[in-house]
LUMDO-767207 format. One record per residue (C-alpha): x negated, z, y; residue number from 1; residue in three letters. Coordinates in Angstrom, 1 decimal, padded with zeros to 4 digits, always signed. Layout:
<atoms>
{{X Z Y} NUM 'ala'} ...
</atoms>
This chain:
<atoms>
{{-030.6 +015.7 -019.2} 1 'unk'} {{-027.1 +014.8 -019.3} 2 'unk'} {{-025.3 +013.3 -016.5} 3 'unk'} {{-021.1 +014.1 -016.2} 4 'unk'} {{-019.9 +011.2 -014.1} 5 'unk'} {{-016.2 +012.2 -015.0} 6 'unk'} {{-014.3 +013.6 -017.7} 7 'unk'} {{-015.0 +013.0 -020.8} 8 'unk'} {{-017.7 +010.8 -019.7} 9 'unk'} {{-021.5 +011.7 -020.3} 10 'unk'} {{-024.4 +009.7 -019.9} 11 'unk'} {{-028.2 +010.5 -020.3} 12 'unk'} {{-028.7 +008.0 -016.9} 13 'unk'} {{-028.5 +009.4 -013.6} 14 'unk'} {{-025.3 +008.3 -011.0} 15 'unk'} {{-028.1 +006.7 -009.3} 16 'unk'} {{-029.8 +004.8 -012.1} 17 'unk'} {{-026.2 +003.8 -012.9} 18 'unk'} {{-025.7 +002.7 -009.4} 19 'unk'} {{-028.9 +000.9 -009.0} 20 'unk'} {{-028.0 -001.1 -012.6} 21 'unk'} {{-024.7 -002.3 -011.3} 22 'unk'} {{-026.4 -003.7 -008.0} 23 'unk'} {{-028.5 -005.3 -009.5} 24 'unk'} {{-027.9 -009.0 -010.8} 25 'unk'} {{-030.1 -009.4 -013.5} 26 'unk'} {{-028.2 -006.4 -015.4} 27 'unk'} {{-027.4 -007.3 -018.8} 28 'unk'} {{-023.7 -008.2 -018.4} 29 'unk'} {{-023.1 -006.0 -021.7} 30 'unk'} {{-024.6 -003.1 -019.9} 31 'unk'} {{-022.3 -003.9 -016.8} 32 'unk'} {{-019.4 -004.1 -018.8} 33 'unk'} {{-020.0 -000.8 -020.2} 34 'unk'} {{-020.8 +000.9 -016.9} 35 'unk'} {{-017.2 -000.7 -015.4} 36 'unk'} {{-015.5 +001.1 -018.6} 37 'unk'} {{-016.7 +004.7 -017.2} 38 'unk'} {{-013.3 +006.8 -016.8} 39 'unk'} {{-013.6 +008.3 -013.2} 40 'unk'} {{-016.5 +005.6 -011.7} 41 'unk'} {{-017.8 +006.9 -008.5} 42 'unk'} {{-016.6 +004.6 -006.3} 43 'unk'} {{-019.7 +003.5 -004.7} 44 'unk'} {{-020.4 +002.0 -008.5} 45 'unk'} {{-016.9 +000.3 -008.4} 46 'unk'} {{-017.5 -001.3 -005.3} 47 'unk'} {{-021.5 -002.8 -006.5} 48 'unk'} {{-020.2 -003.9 -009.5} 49 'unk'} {{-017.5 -005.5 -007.9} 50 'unk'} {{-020.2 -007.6 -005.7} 51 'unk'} {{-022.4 -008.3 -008.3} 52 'unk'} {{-022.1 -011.7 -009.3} 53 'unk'} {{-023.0 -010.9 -012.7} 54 'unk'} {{-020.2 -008.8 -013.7} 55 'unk'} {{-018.5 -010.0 -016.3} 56 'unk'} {{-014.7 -010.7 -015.5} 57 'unk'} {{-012.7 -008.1 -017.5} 58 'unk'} {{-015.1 -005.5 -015.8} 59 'unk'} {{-014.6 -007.2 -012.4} 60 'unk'} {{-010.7 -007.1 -013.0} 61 'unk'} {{-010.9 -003.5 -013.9} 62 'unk'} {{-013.1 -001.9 -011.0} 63 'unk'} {{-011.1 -004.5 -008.6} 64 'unk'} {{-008.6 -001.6 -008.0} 65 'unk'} {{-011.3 +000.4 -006.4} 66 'unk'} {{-013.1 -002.0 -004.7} 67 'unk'} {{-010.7 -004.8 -003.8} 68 'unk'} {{-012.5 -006.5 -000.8} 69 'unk'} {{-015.7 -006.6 -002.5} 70 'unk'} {{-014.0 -008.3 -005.6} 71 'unk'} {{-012.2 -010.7 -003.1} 72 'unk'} {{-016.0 -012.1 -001.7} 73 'unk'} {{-017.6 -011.9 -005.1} 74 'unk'} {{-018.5 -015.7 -005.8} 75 'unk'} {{-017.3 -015.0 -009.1} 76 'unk'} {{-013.8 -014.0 -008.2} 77 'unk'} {{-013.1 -017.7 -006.4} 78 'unk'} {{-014.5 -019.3 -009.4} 79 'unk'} {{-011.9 -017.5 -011.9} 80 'unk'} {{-008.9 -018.1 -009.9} 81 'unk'} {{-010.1 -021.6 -009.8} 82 'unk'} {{-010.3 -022.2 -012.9} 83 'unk'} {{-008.1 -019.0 -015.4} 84 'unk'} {{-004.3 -020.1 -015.3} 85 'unk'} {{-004.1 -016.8 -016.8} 86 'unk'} {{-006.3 -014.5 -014.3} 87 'unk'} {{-003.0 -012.5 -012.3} 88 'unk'} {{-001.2 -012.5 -015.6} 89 'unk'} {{-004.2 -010.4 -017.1} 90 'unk'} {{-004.9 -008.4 -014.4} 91 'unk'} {{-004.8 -004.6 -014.6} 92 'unk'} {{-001.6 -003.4 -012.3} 93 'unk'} {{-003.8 -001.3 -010.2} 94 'unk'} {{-005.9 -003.8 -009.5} 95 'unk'} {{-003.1 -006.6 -008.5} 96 'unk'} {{-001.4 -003.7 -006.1} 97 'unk'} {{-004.9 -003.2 -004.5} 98 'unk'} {{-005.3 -007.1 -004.4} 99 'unk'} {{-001.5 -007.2 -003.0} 100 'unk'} {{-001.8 -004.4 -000.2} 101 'unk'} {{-005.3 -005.4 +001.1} 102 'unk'} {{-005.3 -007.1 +004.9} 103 'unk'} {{-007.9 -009.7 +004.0} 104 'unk'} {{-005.9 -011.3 +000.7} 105 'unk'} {{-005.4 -014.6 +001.2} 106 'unk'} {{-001.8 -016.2 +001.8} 107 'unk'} {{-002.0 -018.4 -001.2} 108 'unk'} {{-002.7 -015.4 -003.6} 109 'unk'} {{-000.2 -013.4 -001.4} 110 'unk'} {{+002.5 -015.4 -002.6} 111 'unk'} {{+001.4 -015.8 -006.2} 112 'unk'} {{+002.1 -011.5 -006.8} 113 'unk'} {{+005.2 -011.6 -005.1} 114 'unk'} {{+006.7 -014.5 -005.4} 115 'unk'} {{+007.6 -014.0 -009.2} 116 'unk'} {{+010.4 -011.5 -010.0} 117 'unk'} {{+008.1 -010.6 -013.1} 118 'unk'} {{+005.7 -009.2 -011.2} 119 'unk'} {{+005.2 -005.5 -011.6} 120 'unk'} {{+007.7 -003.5 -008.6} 121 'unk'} {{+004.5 -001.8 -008.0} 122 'unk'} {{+003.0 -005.0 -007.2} 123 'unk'} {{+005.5 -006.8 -005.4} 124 'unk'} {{+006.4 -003.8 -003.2} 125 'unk'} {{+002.3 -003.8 -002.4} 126 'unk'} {{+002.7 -007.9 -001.0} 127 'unk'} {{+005.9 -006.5 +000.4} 128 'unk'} {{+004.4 -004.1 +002.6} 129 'unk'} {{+001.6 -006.3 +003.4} 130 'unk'} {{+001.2 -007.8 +007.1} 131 'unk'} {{-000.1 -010.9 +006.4} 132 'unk'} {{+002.4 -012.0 +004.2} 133 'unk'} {{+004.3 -015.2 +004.2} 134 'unk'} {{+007.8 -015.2 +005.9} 135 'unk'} {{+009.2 -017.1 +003.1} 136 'unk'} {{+008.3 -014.6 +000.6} 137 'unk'} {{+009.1 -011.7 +002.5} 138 'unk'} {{+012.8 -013.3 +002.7} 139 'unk'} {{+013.2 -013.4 -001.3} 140 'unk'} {{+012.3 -009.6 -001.1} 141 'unk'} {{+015.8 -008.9 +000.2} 142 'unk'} {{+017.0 -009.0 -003.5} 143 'unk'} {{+014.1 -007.5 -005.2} 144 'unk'} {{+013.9 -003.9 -006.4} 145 'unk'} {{+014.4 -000.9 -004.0} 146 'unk'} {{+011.0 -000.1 -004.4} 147 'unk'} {{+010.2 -003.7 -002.8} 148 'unk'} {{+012.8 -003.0 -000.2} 149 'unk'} {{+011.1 +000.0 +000.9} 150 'unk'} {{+007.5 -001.6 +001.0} 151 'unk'} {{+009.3 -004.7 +003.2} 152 'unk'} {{+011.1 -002.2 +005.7} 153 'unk'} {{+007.5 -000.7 +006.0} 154 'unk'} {{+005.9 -003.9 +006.6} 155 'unk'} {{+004.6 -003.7 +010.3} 156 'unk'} {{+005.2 -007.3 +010.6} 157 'unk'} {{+009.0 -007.1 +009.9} 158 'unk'} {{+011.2 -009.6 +012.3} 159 'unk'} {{+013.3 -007.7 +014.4} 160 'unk'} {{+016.4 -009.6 +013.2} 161 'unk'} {{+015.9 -008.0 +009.6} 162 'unk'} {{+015.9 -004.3 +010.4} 163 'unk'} {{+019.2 -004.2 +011.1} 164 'unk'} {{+019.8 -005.7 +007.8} 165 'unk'} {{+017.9 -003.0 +005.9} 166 'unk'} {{+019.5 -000.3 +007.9} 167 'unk'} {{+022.3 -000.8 +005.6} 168 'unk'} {{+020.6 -001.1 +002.6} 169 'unk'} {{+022.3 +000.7 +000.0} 170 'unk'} {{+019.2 +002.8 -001.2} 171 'unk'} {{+018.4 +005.9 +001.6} 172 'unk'} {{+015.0 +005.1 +001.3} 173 'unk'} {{+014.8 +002.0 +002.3} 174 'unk'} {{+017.1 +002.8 +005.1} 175 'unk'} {{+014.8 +005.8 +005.7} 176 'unk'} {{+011.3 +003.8 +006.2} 177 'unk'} {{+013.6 +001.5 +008.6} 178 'unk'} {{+014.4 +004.6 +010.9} 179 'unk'} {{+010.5 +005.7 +010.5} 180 'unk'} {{+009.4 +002.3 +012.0} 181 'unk'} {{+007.7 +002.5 +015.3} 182 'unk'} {{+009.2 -000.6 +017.2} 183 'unk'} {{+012.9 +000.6 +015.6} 184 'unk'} {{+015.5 -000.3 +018.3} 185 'unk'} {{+016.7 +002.5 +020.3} 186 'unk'} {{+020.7 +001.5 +019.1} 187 'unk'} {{+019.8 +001.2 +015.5} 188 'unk'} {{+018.0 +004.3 +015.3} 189 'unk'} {{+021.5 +005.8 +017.0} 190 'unk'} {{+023.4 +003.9 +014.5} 191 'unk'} {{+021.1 +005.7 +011.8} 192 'unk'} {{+021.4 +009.0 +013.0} 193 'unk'} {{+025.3 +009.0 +011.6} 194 'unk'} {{+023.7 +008.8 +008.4} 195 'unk'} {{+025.0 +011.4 +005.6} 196 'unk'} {{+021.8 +011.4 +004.5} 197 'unk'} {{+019.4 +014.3 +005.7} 198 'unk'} {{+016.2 +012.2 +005.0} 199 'unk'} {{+017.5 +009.5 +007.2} 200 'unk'} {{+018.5 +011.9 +009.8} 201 'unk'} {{+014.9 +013.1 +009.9} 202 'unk'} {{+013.2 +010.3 +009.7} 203 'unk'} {{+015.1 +010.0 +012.9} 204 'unk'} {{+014.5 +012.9 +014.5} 205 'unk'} {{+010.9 +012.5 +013.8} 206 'unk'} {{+010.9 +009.0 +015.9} 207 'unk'} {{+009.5 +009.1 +019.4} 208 'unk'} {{+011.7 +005.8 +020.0} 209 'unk'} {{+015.0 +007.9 +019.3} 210 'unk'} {{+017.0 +008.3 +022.6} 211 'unk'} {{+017.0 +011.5 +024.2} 212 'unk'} {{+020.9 +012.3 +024.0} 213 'unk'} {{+020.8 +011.3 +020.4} 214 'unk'} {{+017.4 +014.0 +019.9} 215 'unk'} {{+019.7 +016.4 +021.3} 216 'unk'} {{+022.5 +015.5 +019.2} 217 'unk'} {{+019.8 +016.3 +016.4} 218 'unk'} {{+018.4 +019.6 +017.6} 219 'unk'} {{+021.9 +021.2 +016.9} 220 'unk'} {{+021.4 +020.7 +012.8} 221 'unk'} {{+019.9 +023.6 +011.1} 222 'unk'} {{+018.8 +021.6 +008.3} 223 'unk'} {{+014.8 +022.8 +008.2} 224 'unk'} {{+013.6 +019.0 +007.8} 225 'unk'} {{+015.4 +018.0 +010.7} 226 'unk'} {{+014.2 +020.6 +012.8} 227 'unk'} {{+010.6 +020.2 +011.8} 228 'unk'} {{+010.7 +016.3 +012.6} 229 'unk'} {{+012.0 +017.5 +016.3} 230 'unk'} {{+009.2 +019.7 +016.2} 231 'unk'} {{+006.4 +017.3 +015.6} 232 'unk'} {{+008.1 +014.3 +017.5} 233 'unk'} {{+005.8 +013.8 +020.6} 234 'unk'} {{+008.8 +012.4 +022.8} 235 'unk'} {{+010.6 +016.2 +021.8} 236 'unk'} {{+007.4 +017.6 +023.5} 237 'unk'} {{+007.7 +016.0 +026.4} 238 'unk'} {{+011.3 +016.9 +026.8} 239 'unk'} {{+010.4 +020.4 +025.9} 240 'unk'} {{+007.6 +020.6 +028.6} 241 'unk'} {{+009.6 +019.2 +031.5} 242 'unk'} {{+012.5 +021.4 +031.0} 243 'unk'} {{+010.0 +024.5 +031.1} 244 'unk'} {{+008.8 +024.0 +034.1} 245 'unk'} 
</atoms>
């Protein structure tokens, strides 16, 4: 019988024979390294061969995108950055942005994706986004790509002191994830609302921190986006309730 894991994979072993082969340790690390190169790997495969100590490290790198917490414990992983000057540089960019998004990434490693400006933007804008990441790094993000931007005014850690900053960002979507932000201050979320820009304005809209006048300010556009943040804004709801009654 022929097994289609994913297109235009086939394979005359089972998902579950496959599975049971990449748990196991005492795999041949040829046959482990053929399993990681499966388009489409179910991910419950990703994630054992990213645990198995006896994946070989170009496989481990690969199915690391998938699986990057099991890849972080993996013996084998502290042993390569210990020892491969050349490990990040090699790594796939999937696997770096899964590496750089992920809450249980060490500092140190933190800082070595986003630190260097030739980093992938997909991978510094992963760091950038990331709560656990250093204060110093997130400062040098200011003059990254907007792409980095966007990830640092999403980053749920963000100082106060730096939103305002961001809010006049010349890229709308940077100044857009600001106005998105949960803990947004009430004045700059006013400030934002004057924005010619109707993604910024809903964004807005869609905040329950937004002060009511400046809601109601918003409820008179007829843009459709606008309207539907108003809609789905909880704080709008409860406005909406009270003045029913």
């Amino acid at each position: 019988m022929t097994y289609r894991l994913g297109f235009p994979y086939q394979t005359e072993k089972s998902p579950s024979v496959l599975l049971e082969e990449s748990e196991n340790p005492n795999t041949d690390p040829a046959e482990l390294q053929r399993i990681a190169s499966i388009r489409f790997l179910p991910r419950s495969i990703s994630r054992a061969l990213a645990t198995n100590p006896s994946t070989p490290p170009d496989a481990l790198l690969v199915v690391g995108g998938d699986a990057p917490a099991e890849m972080l414990k993996n013996p084998l992983w502290n042993l390569l950055l210990a020892t491969d000057p050349g490990l990040l540089n090699r790594m796939p960019n999937h696997t770096a942005e899964a590496i750089g998004s992920h809450i249980d990434t060490p500092v140190d490693l933190l800082r070595c994706l986003g630190t260097p400006r030739s980093r992938p933007v997909r991978v510094r804008a992963a760091v950038a986004a990331n709560p656990n990441c250093p204060i110093e790094v997130l400062k040098g993000f200011f003059r990254h790509h907007q792409r980095v931007r966007t990830g640092l005014a999403n980053n749920p850690n963000l100082p106060k002191r730096w939103q305002a900053r961001l809010a006049r960002d010349p890229c709308r979507e940077v100044r857009t994830a600001v106005a998105r932000r949960k803990d947004a201050a009430p004045d700059l979320l006013r400030a934002l609302a004057q924005e010619s820009s109707y993604n910024v304005r809903s964004a807005v809209a869609g905040n329950p921190r937004t002060p009511k006048d400046v809601l109601q300010s918003l409820s008179r556009f007829k843009l459709d986006s606008v309207q539907r943040a108003l809609s789905a804004n909880p704080a709008v709801k409860r406005m909406r309730k009270k003045n029913s009654r």
